[in-house]
OpenMM code with the backbone's topology and positions (N, CA, C; nanometers):
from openmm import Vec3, app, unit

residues = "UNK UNK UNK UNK UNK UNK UNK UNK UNK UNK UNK UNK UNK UNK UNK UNK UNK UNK UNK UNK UNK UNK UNK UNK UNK UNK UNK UNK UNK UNK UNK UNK UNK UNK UNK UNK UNK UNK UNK UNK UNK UNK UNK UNK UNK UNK UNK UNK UNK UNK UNK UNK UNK UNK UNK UNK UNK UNK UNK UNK UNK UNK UNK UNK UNK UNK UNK UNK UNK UNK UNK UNK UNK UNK UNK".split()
positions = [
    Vec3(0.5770, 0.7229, 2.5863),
    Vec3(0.4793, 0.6280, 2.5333),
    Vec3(0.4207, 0.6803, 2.4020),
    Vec3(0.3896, 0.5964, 2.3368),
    Vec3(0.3969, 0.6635, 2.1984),
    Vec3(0.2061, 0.6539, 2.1864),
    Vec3(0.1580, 0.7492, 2.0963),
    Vec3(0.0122, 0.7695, 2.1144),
    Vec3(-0.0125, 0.7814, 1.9593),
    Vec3(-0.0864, 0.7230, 1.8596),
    Vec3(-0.1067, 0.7460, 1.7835),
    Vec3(-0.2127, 0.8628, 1.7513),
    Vec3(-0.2056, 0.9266, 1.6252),
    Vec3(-0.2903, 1.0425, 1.6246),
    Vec3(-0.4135, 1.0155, 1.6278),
    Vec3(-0.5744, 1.1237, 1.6113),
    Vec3(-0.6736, 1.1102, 1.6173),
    Vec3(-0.7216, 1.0631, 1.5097),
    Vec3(-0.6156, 1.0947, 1.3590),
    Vec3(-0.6487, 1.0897, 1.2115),
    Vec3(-0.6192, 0.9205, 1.2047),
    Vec3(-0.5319, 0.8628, 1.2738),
    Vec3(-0.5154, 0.7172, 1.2386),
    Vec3(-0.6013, 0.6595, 1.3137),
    Vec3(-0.6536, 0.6874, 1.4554),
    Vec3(-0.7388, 0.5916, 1.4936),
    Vec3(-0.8847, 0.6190, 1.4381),
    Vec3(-0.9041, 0.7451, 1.3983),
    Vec3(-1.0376, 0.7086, 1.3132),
    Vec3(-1.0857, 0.6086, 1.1992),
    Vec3(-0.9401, 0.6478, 1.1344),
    Vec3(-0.9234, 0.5329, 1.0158),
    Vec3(-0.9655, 0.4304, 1.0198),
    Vec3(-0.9536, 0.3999, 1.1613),
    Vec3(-0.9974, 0.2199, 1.1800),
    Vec3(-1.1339, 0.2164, 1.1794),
    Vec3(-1.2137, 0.3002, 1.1885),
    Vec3(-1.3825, 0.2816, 1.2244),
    Vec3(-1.4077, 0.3458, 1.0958),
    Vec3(-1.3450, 0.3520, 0.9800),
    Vec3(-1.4281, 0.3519, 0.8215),
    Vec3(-1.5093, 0.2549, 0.7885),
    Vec3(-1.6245, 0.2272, 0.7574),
    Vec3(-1.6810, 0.1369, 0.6594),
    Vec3(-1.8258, 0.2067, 0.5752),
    Vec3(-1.7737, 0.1809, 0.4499),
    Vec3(-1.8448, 0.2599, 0.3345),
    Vec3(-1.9746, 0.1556, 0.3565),
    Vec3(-1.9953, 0.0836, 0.4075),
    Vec3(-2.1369, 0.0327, 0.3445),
    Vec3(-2.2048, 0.0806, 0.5540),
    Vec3(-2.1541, 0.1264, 0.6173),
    Vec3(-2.2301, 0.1595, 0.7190),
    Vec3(-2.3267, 0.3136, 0.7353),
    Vec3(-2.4164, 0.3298, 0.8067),
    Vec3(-2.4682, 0.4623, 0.8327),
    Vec3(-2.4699, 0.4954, 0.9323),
    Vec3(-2.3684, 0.4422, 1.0214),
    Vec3(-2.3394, 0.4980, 1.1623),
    Vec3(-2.2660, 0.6239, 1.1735),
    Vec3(-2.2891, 0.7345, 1.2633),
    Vec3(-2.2262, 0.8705, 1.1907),
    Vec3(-2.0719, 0.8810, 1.2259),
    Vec3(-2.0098, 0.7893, 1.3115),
    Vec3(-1.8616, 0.7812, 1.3410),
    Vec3(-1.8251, 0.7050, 1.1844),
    Vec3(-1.8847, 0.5971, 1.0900),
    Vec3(-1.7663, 0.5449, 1.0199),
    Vec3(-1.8286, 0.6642, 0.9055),
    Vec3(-1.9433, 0.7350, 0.8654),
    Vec3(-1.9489, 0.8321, 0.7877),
    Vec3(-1.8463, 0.9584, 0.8206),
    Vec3(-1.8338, 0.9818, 0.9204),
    Vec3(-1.7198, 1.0684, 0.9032),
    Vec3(-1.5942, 1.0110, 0.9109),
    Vec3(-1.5546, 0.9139, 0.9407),
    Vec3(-1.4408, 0.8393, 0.9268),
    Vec3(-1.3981, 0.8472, 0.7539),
    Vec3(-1.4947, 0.7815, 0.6885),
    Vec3(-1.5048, 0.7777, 0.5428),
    Vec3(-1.5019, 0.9137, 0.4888),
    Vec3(-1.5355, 1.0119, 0.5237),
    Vec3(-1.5433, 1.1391, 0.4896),
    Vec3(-1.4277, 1.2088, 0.5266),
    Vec3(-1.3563, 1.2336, 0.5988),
    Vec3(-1.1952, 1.2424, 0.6549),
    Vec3(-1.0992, 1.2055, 0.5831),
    Vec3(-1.1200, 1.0579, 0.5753),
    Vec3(-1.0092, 1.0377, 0.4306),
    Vec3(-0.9943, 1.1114, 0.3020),
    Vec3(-1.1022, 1.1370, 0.2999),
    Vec3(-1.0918, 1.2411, 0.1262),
    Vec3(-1.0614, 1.3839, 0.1716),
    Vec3(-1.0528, 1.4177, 0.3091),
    Vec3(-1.0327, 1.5633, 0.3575),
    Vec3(-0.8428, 1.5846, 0.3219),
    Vec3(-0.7884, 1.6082, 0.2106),
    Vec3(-0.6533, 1.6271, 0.2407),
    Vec3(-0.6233, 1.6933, 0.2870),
    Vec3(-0.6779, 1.8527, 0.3901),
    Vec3(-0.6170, 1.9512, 0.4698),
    Vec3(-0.6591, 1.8741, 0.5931),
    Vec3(-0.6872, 1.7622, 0.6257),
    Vec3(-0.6751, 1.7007, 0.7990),
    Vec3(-0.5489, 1.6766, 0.8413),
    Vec3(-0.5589, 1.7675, 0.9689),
    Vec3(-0.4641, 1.7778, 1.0810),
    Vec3(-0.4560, 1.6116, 1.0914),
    Vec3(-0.3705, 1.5306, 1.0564),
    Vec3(-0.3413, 1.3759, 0.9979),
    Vec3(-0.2463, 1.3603, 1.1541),
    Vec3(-0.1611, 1.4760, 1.2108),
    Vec3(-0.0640, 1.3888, 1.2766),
    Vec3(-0.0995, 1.4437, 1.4387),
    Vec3(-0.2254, 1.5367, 1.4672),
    Vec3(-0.2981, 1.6149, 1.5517),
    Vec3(-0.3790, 1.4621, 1.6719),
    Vec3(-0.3379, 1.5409, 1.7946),
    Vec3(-0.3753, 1.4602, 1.8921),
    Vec3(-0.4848, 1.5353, 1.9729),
    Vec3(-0.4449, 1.6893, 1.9608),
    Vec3(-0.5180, 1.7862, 2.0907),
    Vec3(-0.6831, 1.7898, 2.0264),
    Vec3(-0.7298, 1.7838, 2.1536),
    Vec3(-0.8696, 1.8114, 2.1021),
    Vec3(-0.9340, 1.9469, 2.0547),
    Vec3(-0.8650, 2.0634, 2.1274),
    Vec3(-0.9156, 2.1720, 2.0853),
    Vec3(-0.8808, 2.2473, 1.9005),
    Vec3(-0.7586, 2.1868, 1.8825),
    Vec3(-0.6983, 2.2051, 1.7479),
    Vec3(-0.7906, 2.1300, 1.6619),
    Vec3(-0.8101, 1.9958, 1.7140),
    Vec3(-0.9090, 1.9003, 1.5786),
    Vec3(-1.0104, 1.9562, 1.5688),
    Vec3(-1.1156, 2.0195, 1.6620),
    Vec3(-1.2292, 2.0961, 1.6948),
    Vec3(-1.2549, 2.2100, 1.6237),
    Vec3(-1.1105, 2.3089, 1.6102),
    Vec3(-1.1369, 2.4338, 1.5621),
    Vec3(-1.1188, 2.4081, 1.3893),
    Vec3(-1.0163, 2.2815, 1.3557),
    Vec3(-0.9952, 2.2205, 1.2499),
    Vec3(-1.1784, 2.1911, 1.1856),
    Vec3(-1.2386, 2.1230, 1.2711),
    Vec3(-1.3399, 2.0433, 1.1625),
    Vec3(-1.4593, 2.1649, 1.1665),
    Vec3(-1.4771, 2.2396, 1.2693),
    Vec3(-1.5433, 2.3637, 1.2523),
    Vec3(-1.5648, 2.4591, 1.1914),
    Vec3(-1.4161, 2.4981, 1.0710),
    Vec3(-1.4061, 2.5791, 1.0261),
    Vec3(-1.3695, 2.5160, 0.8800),
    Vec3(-1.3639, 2.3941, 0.8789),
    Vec3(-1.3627, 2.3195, 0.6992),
    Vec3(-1.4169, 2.1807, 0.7081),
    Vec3(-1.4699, 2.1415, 0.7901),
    Vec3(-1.5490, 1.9740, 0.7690),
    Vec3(-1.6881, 1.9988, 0.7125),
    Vec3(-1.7357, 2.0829, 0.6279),
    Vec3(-1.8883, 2.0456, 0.6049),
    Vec3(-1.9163, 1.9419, 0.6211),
    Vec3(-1.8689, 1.8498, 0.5531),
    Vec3(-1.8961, 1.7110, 0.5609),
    Vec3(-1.9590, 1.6339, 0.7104),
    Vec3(-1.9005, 1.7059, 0.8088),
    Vec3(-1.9577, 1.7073, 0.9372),
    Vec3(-2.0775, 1.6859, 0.9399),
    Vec3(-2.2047, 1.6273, 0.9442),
    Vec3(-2.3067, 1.6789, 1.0231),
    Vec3(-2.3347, 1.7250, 1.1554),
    Vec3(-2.2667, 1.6691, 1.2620),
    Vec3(-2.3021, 1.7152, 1.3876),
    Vec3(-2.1352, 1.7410, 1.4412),
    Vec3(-2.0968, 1.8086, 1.5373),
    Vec3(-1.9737, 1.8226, 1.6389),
    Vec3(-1.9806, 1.7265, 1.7371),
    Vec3(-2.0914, 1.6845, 1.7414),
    Vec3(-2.1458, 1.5688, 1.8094),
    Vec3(-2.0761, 1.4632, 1.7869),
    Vec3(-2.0728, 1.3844, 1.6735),
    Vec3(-2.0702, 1.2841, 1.5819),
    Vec3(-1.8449, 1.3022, 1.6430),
    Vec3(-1.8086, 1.4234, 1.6306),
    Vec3(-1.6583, 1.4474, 1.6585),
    Vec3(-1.6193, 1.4142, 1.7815),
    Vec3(-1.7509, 1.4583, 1.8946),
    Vec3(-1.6825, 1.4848, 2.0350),
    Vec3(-1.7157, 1.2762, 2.0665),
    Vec3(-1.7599, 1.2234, 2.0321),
    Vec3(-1.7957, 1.0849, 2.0776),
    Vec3(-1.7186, 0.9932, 2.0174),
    Vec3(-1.6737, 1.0242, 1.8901),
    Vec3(-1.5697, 0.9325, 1.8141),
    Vec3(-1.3813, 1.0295, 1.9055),
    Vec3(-1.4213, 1.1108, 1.9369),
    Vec3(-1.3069, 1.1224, 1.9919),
    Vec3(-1.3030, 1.1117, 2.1401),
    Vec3(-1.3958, 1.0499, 2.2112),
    Vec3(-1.4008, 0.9974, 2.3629),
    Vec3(-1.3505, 0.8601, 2.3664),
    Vec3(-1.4136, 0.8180, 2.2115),
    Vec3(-1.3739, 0.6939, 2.2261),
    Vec3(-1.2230, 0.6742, 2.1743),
    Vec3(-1.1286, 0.7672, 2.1316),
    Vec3(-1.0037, 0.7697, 2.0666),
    Vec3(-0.9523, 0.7646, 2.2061),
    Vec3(-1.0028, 0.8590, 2.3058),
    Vec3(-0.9363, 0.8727, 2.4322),
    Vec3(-0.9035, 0.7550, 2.5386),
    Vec3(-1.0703, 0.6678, 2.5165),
    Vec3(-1.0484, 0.5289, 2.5733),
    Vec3(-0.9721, 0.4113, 2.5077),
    Vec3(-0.9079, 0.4233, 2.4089),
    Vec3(-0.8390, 0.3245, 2.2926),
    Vec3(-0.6976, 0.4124, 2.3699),
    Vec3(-0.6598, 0.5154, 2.3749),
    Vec3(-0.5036, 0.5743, 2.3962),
    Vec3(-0.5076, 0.5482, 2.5912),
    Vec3(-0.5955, 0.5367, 2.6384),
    Vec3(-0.5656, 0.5422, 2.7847),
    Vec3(-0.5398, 0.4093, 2.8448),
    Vec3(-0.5053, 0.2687, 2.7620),
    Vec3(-0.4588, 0.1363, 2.7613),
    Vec3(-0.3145, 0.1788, 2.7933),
] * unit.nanometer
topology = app.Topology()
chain = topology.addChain("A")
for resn in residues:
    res = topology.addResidue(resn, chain)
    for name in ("N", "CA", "C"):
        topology.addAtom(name, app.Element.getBySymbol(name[0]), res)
C-alpha cells in the first residue's frame, strides 16, 4: 500500500495568510531544502527538525501535525 511521505502531506496544510502553527510550519518547510522530503518515520523527522528547523517554534506544533499525518495514512 503505498503511503505518501510526511513532507507531502504537510504540504497540503500550507496557507501563507494563516497563523495557525501547523500551516506556519507547513509554509516554513517548504523553503527548508535539507527536509527529509521522502521520510515517513517519526523518529528520523524528529531528530531532523531538532537539530535544523529553527523555524520550529514548538516540537509540539511537529508531534500534532504529524498525528494528524498518521490519521490521513491509516484510511
Amino acid at each position: 500500500m503505498y503511503r505518501e511521505s510526511f513532507y507531502r502531506y504537510l504540504m497540503t496544510q500550507r496557507d501563507p495568510n494563516s497563523q495557525d502553527d501547523i500551516a506556519q510550519f507547513a509554509n516554513n518547510a517548504q523553503h527548508d531544502l535539507t527536509f527529509p522530503r521522502q521520510e515517513q518515520d517519526y523518529e528520523k523527522l524528529s531528530e531532523y527538525l531538532e537539530l535544523n528547523a529553527g523555524y520550529l517554534a514548538s516540537m509540539s506544533t511537529f508531534d500534532k501535525a504529524y498525528q494528524m499525518y498518521q490519521e490521513k495514512m491509516s484510511y
